[in-house]
N, C-alpha and C positions, 0 to 999 in steps of 0.2 A: 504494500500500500504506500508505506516512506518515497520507493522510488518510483513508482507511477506518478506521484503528486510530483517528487522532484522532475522526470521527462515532462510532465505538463506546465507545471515553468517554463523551462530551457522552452517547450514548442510556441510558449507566449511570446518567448524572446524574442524568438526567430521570426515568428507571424510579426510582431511591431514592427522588426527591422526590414521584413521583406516589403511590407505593406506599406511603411509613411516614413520612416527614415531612408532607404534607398531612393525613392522618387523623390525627395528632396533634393539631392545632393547634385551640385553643378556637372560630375562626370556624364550622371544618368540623363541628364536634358534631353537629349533626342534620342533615349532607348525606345525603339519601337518593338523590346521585349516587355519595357516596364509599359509602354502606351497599351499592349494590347492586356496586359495582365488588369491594368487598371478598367478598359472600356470593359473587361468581363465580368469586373465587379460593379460599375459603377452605372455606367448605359446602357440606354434599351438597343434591340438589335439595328442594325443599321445606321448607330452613332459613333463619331470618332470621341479620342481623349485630346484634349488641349488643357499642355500643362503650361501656367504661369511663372516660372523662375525667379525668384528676388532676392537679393541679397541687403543685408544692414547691415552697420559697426552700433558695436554696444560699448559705450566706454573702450576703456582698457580691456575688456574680456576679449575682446575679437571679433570676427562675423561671422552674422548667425545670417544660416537660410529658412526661406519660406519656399511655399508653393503654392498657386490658387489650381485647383482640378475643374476645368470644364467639358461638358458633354455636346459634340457638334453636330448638329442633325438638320433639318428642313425647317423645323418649326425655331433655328438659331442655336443660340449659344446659353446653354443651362449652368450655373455654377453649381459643382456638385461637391464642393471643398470640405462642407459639413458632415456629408454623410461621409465623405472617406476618410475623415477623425474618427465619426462614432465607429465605424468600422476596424477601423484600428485601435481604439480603444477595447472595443469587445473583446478584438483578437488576443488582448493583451488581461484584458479584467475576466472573461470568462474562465482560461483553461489557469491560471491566477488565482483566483477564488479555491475553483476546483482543488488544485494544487496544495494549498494550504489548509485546504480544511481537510484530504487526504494525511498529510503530515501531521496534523493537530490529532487527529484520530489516533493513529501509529501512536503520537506520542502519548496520549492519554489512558493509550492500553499497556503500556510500558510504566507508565507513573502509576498505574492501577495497581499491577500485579508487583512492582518495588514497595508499594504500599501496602500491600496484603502479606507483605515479609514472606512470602514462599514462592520458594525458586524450583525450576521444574525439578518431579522429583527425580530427570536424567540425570540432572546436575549432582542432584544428593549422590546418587550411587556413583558417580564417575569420581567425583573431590569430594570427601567429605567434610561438613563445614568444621572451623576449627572454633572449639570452644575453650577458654582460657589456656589458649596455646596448642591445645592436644584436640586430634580429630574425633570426631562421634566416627564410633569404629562400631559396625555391626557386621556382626559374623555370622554364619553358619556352624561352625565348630566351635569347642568348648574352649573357654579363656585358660591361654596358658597359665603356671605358676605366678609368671609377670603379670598379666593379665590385670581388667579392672574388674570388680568385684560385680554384682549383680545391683546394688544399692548407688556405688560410682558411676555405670553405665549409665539408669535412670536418671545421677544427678545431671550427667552430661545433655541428655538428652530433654530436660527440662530445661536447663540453661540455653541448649540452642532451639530450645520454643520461646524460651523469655527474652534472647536478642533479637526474634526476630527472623531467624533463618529456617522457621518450620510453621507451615500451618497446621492448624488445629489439626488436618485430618491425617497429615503425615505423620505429626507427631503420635498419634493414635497408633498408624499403623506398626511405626518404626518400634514403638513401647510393647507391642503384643510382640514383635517377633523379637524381642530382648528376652519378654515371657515366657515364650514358648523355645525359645534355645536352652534355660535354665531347665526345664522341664525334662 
């Protein structure tokens, strides 16, 4: 879900620069790849694109371009500069939107289950967590001489439900099969 939302950004990007920052820029002026991408979005059939070119200095920052979009047909000369904003806007606000509330989700189900302090229980059996230094060890064979006693296991095994690293229901199960090994 993370990277779906993530490639629906990046295809936002891409859509605004294809769509209103390339047909800006003084190179593009007479692309009659960018004229016909435009008349397909913007004119009805059997209208041309006529694009407007201008440039301004802003202070010290430098210059900025503009573009007016007109559509050329029978009936004249239509300005159609609004709608290929909102167009380009959409391009960029819709899969945008999307994007982020895909990511919000992901993260909210991640902040969930950090929150519910249980980690999958693959995770238990693969590392097990480390309580005041020493791992919650559950075995199937009987504790060597070394070994911790059947009261120390329990205690370990409370403490890594009290920090947090077991829920209610693993703690359960992990406690029966402490049970049932002393058995």
């Amino acid at each position: 879900m993370g990277q779906l939302g993530c490639l629906l950004i990046l295809a936002a990007i891409l859509g605004l620069t294809v769509l209103i920052a390339l047909p800006a820029l003084p190179p593009l002026e007479d692309s009659p790849e960018m004229d016909a991408l435009l008349a397909a979005l913007l004119c009805q059939p059997g209208e041309t694109v006529q694009r407007e070119q201008y440039s301004y200095r802003v202070g010290w920052r430098g210059e900025n371009f503009g573009v007016k979009v007109y559509c050329l047909g029978d009936d004249g000369r239509r300005d159609v500069t609004d709608r290929w904003t909102l167009i380009g806007m959409g391009t960029l606000a819709i899969p945008c939107i999307l994007g982020l509330v895909l990511i919000i989700n992901r993260l909210k189900r991640r902040w969930s289950r950090a929150q519910a302090g249980a980690p999958p229980v693959d995770d238990l059996l693969r590392a097990p967590p480390l309580v005041g230094g020493q791992p919650v060890r559950i075995s199937s064979s009987a504790p060597t001489s070394g070994g911790l006693s059947l009261t120390d296991r329990l205690k370990q095994l409370q403490e890594a439900r009290d920090a947090g690293l077991l829920s209610a229901q693993e703690y359960e199960r992990l406690r029966q099969e402490i049970l049932n090994e002393m058995t």
